[in-house]
PDB file of N, CA, C and O in Angstrom:
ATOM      1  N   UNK A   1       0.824  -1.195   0.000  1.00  0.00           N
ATOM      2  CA  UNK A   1       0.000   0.000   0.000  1.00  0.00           C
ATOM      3  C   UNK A   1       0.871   1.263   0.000  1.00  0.00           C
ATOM      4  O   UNK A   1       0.725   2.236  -0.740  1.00  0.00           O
ATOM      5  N   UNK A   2       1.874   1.074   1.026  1.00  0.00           N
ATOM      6  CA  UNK A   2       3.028   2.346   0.840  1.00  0.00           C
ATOM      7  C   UNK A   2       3.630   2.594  -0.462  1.00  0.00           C
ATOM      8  O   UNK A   2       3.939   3.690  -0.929  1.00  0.00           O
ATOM      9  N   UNK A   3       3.778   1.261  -1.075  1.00  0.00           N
ATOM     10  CA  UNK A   3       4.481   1.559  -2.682  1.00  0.00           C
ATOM     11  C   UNK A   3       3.325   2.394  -3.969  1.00  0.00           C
ATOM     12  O   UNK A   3       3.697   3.172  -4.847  1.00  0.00           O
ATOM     13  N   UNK A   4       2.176   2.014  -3.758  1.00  0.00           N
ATOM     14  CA  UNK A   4       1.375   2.662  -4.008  1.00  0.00           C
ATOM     15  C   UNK A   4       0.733   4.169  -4.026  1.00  0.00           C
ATOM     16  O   UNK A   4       0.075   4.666  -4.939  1.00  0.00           O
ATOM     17  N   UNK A   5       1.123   4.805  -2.695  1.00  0.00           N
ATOM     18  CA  UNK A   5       1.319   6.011  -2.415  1.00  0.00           C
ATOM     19  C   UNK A   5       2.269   6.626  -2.751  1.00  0.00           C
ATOM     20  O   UNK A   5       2.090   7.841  -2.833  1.00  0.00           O
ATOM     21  N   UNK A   6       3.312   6.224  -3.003  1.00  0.00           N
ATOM     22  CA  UNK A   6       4.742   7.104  -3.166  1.00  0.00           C
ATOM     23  C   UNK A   6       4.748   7.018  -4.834  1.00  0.00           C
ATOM     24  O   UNK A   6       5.329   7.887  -5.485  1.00  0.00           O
ATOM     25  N   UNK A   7       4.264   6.238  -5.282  1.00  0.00           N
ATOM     26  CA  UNK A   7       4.020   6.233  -7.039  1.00  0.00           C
ATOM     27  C   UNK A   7       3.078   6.954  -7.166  1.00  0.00           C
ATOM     28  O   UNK A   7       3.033   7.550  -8.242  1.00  0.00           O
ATOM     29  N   UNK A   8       1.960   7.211  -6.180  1.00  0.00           N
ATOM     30  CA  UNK A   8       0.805   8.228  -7.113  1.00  0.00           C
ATOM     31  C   UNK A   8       1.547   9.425  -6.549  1.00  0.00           C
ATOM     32  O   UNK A   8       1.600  10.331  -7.382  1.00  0.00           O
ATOM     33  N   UNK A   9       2.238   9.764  -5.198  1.00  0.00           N
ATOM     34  CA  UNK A   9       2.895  11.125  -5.233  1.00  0.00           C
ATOM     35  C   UNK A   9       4.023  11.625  -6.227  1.00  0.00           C
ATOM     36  O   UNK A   9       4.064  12.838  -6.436  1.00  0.00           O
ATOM     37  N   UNK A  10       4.723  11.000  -6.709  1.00  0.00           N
ATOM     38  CA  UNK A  10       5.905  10.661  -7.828  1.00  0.00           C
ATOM     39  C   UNK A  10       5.111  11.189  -8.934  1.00  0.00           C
ATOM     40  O   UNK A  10       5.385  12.292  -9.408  1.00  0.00           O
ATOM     41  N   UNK A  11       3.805  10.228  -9.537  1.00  0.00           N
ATOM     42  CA  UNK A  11       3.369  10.721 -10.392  1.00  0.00           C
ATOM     43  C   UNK A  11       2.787  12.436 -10.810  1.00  0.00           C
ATOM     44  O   UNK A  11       2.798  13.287 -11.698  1.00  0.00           O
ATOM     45  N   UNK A  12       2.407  12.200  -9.710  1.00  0.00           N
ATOM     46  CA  UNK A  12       1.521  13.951  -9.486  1.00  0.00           C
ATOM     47  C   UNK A  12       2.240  14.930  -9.507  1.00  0.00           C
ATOM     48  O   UNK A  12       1.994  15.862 -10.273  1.00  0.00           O
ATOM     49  N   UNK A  13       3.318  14.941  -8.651  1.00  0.00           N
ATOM     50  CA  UNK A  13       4.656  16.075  -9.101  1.00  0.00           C
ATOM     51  C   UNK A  13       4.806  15.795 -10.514  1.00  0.00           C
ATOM     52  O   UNK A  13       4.234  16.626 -11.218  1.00  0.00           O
ATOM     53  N   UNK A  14       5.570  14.619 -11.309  1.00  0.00           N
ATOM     54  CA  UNK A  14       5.721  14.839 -13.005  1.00  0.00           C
ATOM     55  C   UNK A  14       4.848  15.389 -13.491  1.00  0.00           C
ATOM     56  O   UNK A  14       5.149  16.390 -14.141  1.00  0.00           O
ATOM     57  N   UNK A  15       3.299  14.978 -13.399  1.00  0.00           N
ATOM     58  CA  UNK A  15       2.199  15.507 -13.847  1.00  0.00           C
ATOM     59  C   UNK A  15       1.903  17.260 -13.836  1.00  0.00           C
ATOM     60  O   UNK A  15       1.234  17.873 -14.668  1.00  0.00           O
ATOM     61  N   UNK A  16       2.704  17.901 -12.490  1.00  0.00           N
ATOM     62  CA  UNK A  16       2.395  19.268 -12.454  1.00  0.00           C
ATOM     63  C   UNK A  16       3.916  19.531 -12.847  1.00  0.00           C
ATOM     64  O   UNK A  16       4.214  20.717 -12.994  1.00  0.00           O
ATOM     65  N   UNK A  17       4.622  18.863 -12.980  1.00  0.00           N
ATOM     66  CA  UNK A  17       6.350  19.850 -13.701  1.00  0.00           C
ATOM     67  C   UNK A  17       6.107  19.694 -14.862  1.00  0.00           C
ATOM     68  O   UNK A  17       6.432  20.690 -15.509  1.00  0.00           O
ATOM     69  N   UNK A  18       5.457  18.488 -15.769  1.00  0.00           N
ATOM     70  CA  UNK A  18       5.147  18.702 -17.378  1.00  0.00           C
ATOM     71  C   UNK A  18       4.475  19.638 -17.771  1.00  0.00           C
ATOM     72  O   UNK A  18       4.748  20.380 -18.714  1.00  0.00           O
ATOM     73  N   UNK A  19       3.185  19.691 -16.812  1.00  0.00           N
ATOM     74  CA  UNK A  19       2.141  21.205 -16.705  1.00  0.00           C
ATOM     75  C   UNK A  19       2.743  22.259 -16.661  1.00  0.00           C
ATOM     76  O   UNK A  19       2.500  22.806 -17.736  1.00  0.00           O
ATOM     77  N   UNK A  20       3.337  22.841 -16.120  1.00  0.00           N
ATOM     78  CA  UNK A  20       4.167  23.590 -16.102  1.00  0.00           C
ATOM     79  C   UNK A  20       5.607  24.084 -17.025  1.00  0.00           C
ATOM     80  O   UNK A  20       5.964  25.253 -17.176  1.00  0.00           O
ATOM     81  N   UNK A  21       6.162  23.102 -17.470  1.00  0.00           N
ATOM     82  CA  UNK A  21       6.553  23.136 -18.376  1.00  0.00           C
ATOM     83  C   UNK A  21       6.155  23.324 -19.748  1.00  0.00           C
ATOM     84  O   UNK A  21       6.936  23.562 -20.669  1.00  0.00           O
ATOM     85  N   UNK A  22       4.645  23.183 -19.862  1.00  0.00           N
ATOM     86  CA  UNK A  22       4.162  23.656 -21.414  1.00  0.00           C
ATOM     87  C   UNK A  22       3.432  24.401 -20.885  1.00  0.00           C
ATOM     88  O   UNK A  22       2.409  23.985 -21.429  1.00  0.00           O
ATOM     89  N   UNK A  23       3.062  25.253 -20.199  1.00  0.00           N
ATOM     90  CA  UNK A  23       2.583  26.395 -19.668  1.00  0.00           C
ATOM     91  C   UNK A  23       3.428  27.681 -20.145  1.00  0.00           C
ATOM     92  O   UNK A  23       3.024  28.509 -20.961  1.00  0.00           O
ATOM     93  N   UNK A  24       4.884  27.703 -19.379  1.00  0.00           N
ATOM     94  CA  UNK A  24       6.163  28.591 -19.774  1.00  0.00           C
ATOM     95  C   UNK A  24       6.239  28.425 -21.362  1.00  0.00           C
ATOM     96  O   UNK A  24       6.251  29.414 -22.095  1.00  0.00           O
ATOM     97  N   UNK A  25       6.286  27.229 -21.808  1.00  0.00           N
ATOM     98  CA  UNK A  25       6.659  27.160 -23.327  1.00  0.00           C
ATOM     99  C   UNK A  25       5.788  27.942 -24.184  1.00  0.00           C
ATOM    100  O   UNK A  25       6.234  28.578 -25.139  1.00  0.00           O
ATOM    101  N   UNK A  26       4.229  27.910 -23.790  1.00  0.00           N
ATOM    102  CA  UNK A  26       3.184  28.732 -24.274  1.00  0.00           C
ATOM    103  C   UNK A  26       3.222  30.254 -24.350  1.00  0.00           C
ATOM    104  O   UNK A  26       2.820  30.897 -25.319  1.00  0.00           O
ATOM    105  N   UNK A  27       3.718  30.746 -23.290  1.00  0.00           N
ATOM    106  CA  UNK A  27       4.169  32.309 -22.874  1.00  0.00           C
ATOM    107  C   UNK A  27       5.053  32.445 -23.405  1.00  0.00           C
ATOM    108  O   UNK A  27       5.101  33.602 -23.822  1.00  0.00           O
ATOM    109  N   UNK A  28       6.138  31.713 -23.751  1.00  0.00           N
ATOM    110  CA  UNK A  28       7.622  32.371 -24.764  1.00  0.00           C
ATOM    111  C   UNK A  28       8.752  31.870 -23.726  1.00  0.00           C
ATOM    112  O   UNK A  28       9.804  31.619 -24.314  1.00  0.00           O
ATOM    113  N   UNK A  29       8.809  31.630 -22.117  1.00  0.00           N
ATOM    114  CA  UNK A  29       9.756  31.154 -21.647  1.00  0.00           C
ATOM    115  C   UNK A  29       9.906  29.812 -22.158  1.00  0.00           C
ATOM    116  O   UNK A  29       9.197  29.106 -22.874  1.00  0.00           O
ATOM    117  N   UNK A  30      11.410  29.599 -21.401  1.00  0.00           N
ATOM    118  CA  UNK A  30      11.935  28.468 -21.866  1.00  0.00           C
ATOM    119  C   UNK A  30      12.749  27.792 -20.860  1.00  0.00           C
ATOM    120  O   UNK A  30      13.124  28.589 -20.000  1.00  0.00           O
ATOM    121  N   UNK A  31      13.196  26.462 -20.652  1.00  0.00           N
ATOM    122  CA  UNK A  31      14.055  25.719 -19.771  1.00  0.00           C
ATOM    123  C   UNK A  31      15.438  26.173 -20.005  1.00  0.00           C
ATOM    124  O   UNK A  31      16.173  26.546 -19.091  1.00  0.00           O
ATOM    125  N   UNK A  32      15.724  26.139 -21.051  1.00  0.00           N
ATOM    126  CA  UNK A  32      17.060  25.978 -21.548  1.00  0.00           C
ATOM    127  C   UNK A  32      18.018  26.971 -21.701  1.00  0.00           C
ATOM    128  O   UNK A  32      19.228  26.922 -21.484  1.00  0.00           O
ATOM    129  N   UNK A  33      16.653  28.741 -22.484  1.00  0.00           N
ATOM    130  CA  UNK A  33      16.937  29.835 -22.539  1.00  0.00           C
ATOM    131  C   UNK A  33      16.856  30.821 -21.639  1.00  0.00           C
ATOM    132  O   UNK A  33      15.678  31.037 -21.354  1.00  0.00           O
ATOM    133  N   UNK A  34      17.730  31.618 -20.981  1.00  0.00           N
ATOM    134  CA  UNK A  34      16.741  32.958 -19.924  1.00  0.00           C
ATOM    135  C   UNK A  34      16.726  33.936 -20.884  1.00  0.00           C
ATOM    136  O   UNK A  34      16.277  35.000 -20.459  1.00  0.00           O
ATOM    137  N   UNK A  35      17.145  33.941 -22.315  1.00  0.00           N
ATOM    138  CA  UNK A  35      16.615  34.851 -23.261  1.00  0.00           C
ATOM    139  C   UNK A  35      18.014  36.170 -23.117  1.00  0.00           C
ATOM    140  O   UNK A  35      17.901  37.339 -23.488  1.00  0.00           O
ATOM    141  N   UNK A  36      18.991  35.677 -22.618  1.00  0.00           N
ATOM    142  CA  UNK A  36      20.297  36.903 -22.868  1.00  0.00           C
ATOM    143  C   UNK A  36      21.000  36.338 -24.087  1.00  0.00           C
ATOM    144  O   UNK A  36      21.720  35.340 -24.078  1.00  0.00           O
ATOM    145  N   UNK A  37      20.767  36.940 -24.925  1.00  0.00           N
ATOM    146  CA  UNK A  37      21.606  36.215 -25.939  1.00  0.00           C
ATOM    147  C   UNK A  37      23.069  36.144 -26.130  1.00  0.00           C
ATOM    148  O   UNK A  37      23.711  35.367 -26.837  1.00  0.00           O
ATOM    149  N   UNK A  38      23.799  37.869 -24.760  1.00  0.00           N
ATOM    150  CA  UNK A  38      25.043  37.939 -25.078  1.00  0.00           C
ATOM    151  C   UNK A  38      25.690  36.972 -23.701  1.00  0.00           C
ATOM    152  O   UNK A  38      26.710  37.362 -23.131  1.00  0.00           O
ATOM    153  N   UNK A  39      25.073  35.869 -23.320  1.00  0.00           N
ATOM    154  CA  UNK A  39      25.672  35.331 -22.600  1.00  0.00           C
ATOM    155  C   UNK A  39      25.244  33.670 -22.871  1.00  0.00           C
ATOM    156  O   UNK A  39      25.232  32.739 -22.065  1.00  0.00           O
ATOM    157  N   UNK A  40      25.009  33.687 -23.876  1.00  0.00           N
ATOM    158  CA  UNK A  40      24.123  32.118 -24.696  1.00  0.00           C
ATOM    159  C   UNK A  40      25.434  31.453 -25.208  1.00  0.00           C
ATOM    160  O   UNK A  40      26.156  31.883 -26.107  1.00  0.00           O
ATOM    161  N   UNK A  41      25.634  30.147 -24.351  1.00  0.00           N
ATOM    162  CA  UNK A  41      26.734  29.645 -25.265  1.00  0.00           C
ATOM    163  C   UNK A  41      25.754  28.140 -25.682  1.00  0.00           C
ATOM    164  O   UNK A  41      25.948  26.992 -25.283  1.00  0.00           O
ATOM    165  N   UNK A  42      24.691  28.649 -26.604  1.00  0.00           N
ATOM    166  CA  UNK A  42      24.108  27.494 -26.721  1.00  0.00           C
ATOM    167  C   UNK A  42      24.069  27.671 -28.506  1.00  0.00           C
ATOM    168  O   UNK A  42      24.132  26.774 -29.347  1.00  0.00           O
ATOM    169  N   UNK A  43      23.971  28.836 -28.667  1.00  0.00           N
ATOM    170  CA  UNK A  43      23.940  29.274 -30.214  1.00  0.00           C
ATOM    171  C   UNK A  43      25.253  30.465 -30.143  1.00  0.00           C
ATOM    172  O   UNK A  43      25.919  30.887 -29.198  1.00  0.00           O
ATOM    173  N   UNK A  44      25.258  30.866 -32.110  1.00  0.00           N
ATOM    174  CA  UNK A  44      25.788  31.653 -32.543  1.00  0.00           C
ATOM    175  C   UNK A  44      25.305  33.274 -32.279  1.00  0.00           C
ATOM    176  O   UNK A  44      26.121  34.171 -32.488  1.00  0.00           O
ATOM    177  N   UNK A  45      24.267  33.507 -31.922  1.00  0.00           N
ATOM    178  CA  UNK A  45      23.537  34.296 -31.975  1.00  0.00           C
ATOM    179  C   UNK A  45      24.244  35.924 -31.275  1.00  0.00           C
ATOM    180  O   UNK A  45      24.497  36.982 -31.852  1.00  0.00           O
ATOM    181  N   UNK A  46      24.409  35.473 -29.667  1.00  0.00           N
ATOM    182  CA  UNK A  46      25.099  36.145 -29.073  1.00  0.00           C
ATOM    183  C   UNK A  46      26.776  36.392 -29.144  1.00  0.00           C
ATOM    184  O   UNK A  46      27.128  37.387 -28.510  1.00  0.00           O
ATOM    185  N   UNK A  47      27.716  35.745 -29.723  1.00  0.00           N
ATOM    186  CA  UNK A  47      28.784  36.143 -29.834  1.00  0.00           C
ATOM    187  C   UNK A  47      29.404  36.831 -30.743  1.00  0.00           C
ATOM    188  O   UNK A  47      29.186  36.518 -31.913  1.00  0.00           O
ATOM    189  N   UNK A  48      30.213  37.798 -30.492  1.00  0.00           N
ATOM    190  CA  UNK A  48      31.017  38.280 -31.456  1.00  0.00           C
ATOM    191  C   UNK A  48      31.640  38.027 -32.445  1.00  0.00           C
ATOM    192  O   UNK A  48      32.227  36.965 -32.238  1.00  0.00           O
ATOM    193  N   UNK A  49      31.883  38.454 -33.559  1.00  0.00           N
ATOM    194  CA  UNK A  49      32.933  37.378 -34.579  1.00  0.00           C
ATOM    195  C   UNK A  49      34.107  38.961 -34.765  1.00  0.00           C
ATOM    196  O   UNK A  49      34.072  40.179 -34.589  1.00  0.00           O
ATOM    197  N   UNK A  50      34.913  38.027 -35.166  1.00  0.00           N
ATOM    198  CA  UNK A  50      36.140  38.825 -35.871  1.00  0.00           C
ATOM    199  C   UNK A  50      36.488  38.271 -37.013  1.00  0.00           C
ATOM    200  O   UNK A  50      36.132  37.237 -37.578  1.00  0.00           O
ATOM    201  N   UNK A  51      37.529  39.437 -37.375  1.00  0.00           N
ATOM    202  CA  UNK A  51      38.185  39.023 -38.966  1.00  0.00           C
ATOM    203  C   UNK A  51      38.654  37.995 -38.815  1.00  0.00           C
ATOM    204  O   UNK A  51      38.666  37.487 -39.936  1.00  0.00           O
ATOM    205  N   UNK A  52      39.261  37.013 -37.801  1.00  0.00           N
ATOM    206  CA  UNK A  52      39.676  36.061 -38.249  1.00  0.00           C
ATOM    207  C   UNK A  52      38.756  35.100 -37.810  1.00  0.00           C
ATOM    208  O   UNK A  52      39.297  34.008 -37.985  1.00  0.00           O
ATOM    209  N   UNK A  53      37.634  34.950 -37.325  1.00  0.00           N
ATOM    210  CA  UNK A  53      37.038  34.300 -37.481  1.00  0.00           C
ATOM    211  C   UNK A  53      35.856  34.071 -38.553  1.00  0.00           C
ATOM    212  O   UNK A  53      35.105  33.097 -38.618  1.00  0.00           O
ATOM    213  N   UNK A  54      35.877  35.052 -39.262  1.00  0.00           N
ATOM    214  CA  UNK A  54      34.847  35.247 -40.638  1.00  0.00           C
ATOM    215  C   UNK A  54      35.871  34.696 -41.831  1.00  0.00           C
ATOM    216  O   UNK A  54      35.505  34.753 -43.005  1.00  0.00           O
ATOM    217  N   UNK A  55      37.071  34.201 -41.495  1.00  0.00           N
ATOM    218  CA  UNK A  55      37.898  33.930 -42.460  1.00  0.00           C
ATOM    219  C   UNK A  55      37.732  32.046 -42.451  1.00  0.00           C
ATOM    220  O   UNK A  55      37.636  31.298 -43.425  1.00  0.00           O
ATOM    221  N   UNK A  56      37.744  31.817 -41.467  1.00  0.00           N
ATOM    222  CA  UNK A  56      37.831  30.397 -40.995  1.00  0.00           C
ATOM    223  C   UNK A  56      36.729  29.880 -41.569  1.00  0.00           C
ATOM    224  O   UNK A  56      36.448  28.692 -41.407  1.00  0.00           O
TER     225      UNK A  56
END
């Protein structure tokens, strides 16, 4: 009966962090992004280039 309880509490938290998670995704936030781009080392977006790197 205890194993039972701790799986439907287990479940119910995933159930409200997935909720939540496509909630933020709906509004424009994101997990991954806080949306600074000059501090994003996830893309190209935010960094600088130079001449020698436009050469490469």
């Amino acid at each position: 009966m205890g194993t039972l309880i701790v799986l439907l509490l287990v479940a119910g938290a995933a159930i409200l962090a997935i909720r939540q998670m496509i909630k933020d995704k709906k509004a424009g936030k994101s997990f991954s992004c806080g949306g600074d781009c000059s501090r994003c080392v996830g893309c190209q977006a935010g960094q600088k280039t130079t001449a020698d790197d436009a050469l490469k």
